[in-house]
DRENPAFI-137394 format. One record per residue (C-alpha): residue number from 0; y, z, x. Coordinates in steps of 0.001 Angstrom, whole numbers, m for minus. Each point is the difference from the previous one (the first is absolute). Layout:
% residues N
NUM|Y|Z|X $
...
This chain:
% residues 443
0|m15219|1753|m75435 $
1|m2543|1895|m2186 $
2|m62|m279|m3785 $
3|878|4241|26 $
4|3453|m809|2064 $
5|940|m2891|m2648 $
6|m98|2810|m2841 $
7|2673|1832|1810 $
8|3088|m254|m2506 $
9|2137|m1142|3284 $
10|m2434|m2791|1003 $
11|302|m750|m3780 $
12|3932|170|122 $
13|206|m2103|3104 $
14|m2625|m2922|m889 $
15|1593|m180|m3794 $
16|3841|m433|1909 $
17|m2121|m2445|1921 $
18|m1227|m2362|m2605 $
19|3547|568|m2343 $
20|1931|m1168|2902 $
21|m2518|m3164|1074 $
22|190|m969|m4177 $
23|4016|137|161 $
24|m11|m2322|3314 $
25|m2691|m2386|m1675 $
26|2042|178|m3239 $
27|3599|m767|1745 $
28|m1735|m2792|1528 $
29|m1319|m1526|m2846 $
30|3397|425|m1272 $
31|1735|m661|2463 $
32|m1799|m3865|221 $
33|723|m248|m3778 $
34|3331|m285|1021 $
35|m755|m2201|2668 $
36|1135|2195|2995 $
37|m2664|1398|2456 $
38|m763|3770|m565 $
39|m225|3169|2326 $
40|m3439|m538|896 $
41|878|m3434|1275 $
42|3131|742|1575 $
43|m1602|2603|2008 $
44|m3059|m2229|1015 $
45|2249|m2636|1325 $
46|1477|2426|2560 $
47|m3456|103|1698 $
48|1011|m3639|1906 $
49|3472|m752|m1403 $
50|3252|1379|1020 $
51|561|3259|m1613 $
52|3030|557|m2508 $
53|m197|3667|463 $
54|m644|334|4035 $
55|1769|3586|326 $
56|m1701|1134|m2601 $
57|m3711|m1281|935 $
58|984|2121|3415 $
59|1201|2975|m2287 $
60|m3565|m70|m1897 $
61|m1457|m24|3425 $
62|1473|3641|1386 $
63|m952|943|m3554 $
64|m3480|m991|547 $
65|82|1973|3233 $
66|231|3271|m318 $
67|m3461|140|m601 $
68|m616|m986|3552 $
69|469|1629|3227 $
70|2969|m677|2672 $
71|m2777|m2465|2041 $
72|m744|m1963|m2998 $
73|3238|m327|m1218 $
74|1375|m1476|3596 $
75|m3129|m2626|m321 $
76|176|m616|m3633 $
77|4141|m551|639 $
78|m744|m2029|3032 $
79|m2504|m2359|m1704 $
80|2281|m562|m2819 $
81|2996|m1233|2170 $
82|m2605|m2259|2182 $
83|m1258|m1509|m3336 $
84|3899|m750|m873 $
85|568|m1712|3196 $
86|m3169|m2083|m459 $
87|1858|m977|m3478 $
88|2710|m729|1444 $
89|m1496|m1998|2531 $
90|m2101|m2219|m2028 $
91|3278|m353|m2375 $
92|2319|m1482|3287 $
93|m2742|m1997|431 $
94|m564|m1587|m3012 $
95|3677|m127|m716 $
96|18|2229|m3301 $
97|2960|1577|m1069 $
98|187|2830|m1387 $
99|3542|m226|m2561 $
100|m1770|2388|m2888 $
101|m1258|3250|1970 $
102|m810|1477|3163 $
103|m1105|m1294|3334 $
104|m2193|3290|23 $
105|m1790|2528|m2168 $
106|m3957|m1770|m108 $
107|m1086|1835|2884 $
108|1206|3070|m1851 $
109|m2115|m739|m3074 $
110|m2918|m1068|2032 $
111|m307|3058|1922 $
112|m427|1771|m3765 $
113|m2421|m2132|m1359 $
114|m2119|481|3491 $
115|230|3991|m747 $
116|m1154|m665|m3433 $
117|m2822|m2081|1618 $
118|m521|2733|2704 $
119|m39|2722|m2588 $
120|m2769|m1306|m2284 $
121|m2365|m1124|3002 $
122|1040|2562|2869 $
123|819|3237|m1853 $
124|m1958|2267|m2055 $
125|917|2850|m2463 $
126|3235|1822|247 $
127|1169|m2413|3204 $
128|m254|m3101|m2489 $
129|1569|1305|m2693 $
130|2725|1107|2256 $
131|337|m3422|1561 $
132|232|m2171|m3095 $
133|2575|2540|m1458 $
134|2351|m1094|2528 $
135|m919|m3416|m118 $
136|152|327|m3593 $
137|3615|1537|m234 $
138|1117|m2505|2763 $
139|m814|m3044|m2353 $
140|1016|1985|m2860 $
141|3699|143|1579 $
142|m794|m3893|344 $
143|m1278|m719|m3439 $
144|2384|2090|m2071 $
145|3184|m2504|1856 $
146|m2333|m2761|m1325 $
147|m424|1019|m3372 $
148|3160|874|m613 $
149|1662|m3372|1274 $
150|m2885|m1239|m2584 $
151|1040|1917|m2538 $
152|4002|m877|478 $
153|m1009|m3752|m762 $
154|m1796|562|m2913 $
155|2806|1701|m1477 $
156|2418|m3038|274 $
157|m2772|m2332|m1168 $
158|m1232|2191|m2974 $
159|4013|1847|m1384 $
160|2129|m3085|m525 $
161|2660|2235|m1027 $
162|1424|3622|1570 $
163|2472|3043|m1350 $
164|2242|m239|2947 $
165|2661|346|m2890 $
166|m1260|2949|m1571 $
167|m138|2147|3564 $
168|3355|m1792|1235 $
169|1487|1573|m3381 $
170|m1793|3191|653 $
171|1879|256|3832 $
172|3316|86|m1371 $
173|m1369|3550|m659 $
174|23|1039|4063 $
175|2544|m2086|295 $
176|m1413|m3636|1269 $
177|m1564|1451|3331 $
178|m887|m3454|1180 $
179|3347|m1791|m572 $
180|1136|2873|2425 $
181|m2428|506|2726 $
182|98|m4061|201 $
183|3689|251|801 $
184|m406|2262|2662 $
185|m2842|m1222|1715 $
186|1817|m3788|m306 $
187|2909|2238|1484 $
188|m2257|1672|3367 $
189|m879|m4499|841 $
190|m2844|m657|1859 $
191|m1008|3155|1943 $
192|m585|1967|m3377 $
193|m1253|m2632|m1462 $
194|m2797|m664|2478 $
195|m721|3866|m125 $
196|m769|416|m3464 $
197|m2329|m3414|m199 $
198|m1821|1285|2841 $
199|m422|3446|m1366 $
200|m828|m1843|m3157 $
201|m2639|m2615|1248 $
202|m1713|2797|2033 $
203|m767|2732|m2317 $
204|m3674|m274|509 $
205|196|649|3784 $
206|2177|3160|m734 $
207|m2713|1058|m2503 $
208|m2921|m473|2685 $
209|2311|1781|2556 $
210|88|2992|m2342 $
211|m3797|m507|m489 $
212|m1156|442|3539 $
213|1501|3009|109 $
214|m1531|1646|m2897 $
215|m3494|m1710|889 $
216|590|773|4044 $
217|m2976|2956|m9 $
218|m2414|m2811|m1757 $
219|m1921|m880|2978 $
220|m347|3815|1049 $
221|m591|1116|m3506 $
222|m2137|m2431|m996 $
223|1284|m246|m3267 $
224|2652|m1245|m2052 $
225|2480|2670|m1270 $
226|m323|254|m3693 $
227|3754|m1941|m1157 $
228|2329|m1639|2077 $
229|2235|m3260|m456 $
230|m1853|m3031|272 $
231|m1803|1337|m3427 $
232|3852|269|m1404 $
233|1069|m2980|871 $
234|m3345|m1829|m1117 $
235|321|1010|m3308 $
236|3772|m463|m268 $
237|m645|m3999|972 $
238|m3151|m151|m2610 $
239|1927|1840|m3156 $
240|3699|m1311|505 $
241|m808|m3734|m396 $
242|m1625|951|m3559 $
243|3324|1171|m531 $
244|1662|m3248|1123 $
245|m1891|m1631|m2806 $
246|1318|2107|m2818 $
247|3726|392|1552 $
248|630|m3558|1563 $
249|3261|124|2146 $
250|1190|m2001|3102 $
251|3066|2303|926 $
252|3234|m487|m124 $
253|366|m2660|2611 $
254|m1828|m2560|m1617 $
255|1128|492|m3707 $
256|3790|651|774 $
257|158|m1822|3818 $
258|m1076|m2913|1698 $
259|m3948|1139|1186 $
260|m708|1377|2966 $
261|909|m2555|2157 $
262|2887|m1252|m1355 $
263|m1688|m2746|m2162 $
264|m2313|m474|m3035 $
265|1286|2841|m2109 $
266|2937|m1113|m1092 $
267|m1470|m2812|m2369 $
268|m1979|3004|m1812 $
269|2777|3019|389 $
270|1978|1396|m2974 $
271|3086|m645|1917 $
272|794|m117|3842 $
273|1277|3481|m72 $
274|m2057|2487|2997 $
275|1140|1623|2002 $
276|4012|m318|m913 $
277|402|309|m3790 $
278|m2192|2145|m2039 $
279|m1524|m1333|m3053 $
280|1639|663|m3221 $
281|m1410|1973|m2541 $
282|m1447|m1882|m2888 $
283|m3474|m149|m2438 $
284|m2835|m1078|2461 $
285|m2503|m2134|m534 $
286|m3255|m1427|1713 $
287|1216|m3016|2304 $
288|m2494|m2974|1532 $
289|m566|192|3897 $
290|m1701|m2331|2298 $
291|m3468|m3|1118 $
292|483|1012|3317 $
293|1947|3106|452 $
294|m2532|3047|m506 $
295|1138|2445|m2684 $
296|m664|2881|2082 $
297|3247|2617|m1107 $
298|m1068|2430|m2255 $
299|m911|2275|1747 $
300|1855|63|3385 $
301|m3711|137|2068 $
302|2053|m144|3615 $
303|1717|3550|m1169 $
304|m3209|1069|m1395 $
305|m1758|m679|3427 $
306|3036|1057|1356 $
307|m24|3125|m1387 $
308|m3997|721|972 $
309|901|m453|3362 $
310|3007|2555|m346 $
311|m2433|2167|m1370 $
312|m2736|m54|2124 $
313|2615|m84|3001 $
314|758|3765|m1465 $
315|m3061|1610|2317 $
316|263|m1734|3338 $
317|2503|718|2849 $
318|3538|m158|m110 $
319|m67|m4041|807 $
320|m1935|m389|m2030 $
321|1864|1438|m2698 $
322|3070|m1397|839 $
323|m1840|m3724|115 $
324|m1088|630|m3557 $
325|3561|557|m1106 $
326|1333|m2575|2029 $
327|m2384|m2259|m2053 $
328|700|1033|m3593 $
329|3895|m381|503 $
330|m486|m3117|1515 $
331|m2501|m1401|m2585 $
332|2128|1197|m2850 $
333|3106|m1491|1460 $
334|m1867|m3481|968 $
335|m1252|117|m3949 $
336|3298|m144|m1216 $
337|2229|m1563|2644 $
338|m2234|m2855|90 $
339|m80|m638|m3786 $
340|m3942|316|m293 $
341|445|3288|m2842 $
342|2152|1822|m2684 $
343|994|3152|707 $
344|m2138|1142|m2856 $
345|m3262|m1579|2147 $
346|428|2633|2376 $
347|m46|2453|m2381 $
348|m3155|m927|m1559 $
349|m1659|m145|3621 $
350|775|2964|1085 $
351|m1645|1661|m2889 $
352|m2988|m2654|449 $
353|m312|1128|2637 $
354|m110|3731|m142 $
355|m2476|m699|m2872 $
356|m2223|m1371|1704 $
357|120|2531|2820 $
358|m976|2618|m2107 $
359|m2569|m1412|m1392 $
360|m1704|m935|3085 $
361|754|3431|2037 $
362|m1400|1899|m3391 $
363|m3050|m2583|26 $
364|m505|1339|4112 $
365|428|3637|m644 $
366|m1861|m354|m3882 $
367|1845|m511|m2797 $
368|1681|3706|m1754 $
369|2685|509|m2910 $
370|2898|m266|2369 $
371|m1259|m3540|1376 $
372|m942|m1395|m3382 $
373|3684|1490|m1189 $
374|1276|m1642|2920 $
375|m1087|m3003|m616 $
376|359|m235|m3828 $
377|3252|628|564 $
378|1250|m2335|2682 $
379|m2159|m2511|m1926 $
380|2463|491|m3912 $
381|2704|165|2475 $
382|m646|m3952|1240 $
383|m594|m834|m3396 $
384|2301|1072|m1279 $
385|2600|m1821|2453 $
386|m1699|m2828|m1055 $
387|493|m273|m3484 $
388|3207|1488|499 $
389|1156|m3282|2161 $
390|m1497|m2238|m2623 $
391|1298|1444|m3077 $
392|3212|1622|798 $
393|1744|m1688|3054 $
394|3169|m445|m2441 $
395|393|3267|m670 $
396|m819|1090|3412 $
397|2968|m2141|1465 $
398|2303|1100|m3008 $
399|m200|3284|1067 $
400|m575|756|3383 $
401|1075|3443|863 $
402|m2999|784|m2795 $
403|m2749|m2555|1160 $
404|711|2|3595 $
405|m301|3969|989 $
406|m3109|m158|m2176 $
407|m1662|m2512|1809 $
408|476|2096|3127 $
409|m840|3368|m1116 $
410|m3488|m1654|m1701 $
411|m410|m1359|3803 $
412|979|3791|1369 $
413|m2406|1683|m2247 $
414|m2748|m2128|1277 $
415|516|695|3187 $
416|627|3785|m533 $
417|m3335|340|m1726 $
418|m1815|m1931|2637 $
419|1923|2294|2706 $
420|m760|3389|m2075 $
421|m3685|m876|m1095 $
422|m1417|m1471|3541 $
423|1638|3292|1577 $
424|m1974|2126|m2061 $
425|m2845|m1929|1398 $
426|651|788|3557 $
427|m2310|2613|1469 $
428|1840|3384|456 $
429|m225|1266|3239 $
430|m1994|3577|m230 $
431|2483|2781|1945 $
432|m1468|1169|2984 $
433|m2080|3387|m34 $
434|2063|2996|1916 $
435|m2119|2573|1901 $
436|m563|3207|m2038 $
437|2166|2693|1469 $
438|m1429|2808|2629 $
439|m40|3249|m669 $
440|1839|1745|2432 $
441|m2057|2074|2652 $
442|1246|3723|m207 $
C-alpha cells in the first residue's frame, strides 16, 4: 500500500479503529490478569487446540467470514473446517480428554479464518486482500466481541463489590414488577417454554449472523461491503454497554430477591427470597454487597438491545425474515424477565441504547447532518436521563405509578418515533416515472 492511499481519511479511519480496538484488548488483558482471570486475548488463543466454549458461534464467524468468497470456496473452506473438527475429535477419543467446559467442535472453524488471514496477506493483492481480511476480520470480530464481553462481565463482579438492584427493583413498582410476572407465567408454560426462551436466549448471536448474511449476500458479487449493517450494531452495543455495567452495577432480580440462577448461591446474598412470587416492598434503597462471581451485567438490558438491532435490521429483508426478527425480540424480552436476569426498567433503557446507537452509526454511514446529530443527542439525554432517574427517584417512581410508569414508556415511544421519522426522511425517494409528451393529433 503506497504512502498516497494511507492519507486517504478512510484508510485513516480504519487503521485508527484498528489500533483503538488492539489497545482495549491489550488493556482488558492486563486487567483482566490483575484480577487474576485470563483475558479475551487468551481465551480466544486457547481455542486454537482446546475445546471451544463458544463452538456455534466460531461456525457463525465462519459464514460471516464467507461472504467474501465464492460458492467453490466456501464448500472447501466449510469442508476443511469440519475435517479439522473430526481430527480434534479424534486425537481427543484417543487421548481420553473430556471435554465438560465447551464444545467438541468449533477449532476447525477458527483455523480456516486464521488460514484466510494468512492467505490474504501472502496470496492476495490490492482490493482482493482487503476484501479477504474484511471477512476474516468481521468473522473474528463476532468471535472476539463474545470474548471480551464474558471478560468484561468478570471484571465487574471482581471490581463493584456492591450493586443498586434496590434502587431499580423500587423503580419497577412503576410498570408494575414486570419480572415478578413474566416469571410466573413462564414457571406456569413448564419445561417446553422454558427450553424455548433459553434457547432463543443463548443463541442471539446466530440470529444476528443469520440476519447478516442476508444483508452482506451481494458481497462476493459486489466486491464490497455495504456501507452499515448489523454486525457494526451489535459490535458497538457489546463494547459501550459493559462501561455502563460499571457505573450501574445490577444482577437482576433473580439473584437479589431469588435463589441464583440455578437454584443455589443467591440466596446467602439476596435481600429476601422473594422472585418470582411476591414482589418486593417498597422501601428507601440502598447499595447492598454481592459476591464476586455473578457479573453485574443489568443496566442496560444488552439482550433487548441486540434484540432490538436484529428487529430492526430484520425490517428490509423478506417476509421470514421479518417475522424471525419479531419472533426474536418477543422472545428475548420475555426470556429477560421470565427468567429473572432484568427489571422491567432494563428493558427500557436497552431499547433506547439501542436505537442510540443505531443512529449514530447509520448517520456515521450516510455522513453525519442536523437530523442525525438531533437524533442522536436526543436518544442519548433520553438514556441519561433514565438513569439518574432510577438512581435518584425509584421511591417516588413506585409511589406513584400511573405518573412514573406511562412516562417511562412514552420517553421509550419518542425514541423510537424519532428514529422511525428521521431514518425515513433518509430513504431515497423514488423519482416518478417520465410520461410521453402528448401527440398532436393529425388533421
Amino acid at each position: 500500500m503506497t504512502f498516497a492511499a494511507w492519507r486517504r481519511p478512510r484508510t485513516i479511519l480504519w487503521a485508527t479503529a484498528g489500533v483503538v480496538t488492539l489497545g482495549f484488548l491489550i488493556a482488558l488483558e492486563i486487567t483482566a490478569r490483575h484480577y487474576g482471570l485470563p483475558g479475551p486475548i487468551t481465551n480466544q488463543a486457547q481455542e486454537v487446540i482446546f475445546a471451544p466454549k463458544s463452538g456455534p458461534l466460531l461456525y457463525a464467524g465462519m459464514a460471516l467470514m464467507m461472504v467474501v468468497l465464492t460458492w467453490r470456496q466456501r464448500l472447501i473452506a466449510t469442508g476443511v473446517a469440519i475435517g479439522i473438527d473430526a481430527v480434534f475429535l479424534l486425537v481427543r477419543w484417543a487421548v481420553d480428554a473430556k471435554v465438560t467446559d465447551g464444545h467438541f467442535f468449533g477449532n476447525g472453524a477458527l483455523w480456516v479464518m486464521l488460514g484466510y488471514a494468512v492467505i490474504a496477506v501472502t496470496h492476495r493483492t490490492g482490493r482482493e486482500r482487503v476484501l479477504l481480511l474484511k471477512g476474516v476480520g468481521l468473522g473474528l470480530l463476532l468471535v472476539a466481541g463474545r470474548k471480551t464481553g464474558d471478560t468484561w462481565l468478570l471484571i465487574t463482579a471482581k471490581s463493584r463489590p456492591t450493586v443498586l438492584d434496590q434502587y431499580l427493583a423500587t423503580a419497577d413498582h412503576a410498570l408494575g414488577n414486570p419480572s415478578w410476572l413474566a416469571g410466573r407465567i413462564v414457571e406456569a408454560t413448564g419445561p417446553i417454554g422454558t427450553h424455548l426462551l433459553d434457547w432463543v436466549y443463548i443463541q442471539l448471536a446466530v440470529a444476528a449472523v443469520v440476519i447478516t448474511a442476508y444483508q452482506l449476500r451481494n458481497v462476493a458479487v459486489e466486491r464490497r461491503f455495504p456501507s452499515h449493517h448489523l454486525v457494526r450494531t451489535f459490535l458497538v452495543i457489546g463494547l459501550l454497554g459493559p462501561g455502563i455495567y460499571m457505573i450501574f452495577p445490577v444482577v437482576g432480580p433473580i439473584f437479589a430477591y431469588g435463589p441464583g440462577a440455578f437454584g443455589t448461591g443467591g440466596v446467602h446474598w439476596a435481600v429476601a427470597d422473594l422472585w418470582p412470587h411476591t414482589p418486593p416492598p417498597v422501601s428507601i434503597p440502598h447499595p447492598m454487597p454481592y459476591d464476586e462471581i455473578t457479573p453485574r451485567n443489568c443496566m442496560p438490558s444488552l439482550h433487548t438491545a441486540w434484540a432490538t438491532a436484529i428487529f430492526i435490521h430484520s425490517r428490509k429483508g423478506p417476509r421470514v425474515l421479518r417475522f424471525a426478527g419479531t419472533f426474536w425480540l418477543i422472545a428475548t424480552l420475555g426470556a429477560t424477565l421470565g427468567f429473572g436476569y432484568h427489571y422491567g426498567v432494563d428493558l427500557i433503557a436497552g431499547v433506547v441504547f439501542a436505537i442510540t446507537v443505531e443512529a449514530a452509526l447509520r448517520s456515521l454511514a450516510r455522513g453525519w447532518d442536523r437530523s442525525g446529530i438531533q437524533l442522536v443527542a436526543y436518544g442519548t439525554t433520553v438514556f441519561a436521563a433514565l438513569l439518574v432517574s432510577y438512581r435518584y427517584l425509584p421511591v417516588e417512581m413506585a409511589k406513584h405509578p400511573w405518573v412514573f410508569g406511562p412516562l417511562l414508556l412514552l420517553a421509550m415511544a419518542s425514541v423510537i418515533y424519532g428514529y422511525v421519522r428521521t431514518t425515513r426522511l433518509w430513504e431515497p425517494k423514488a423519482a416518478p416515472a417520465l410520461q410521453p409528451e402528448p401527440q398532436p393529433e393529425l388533421v
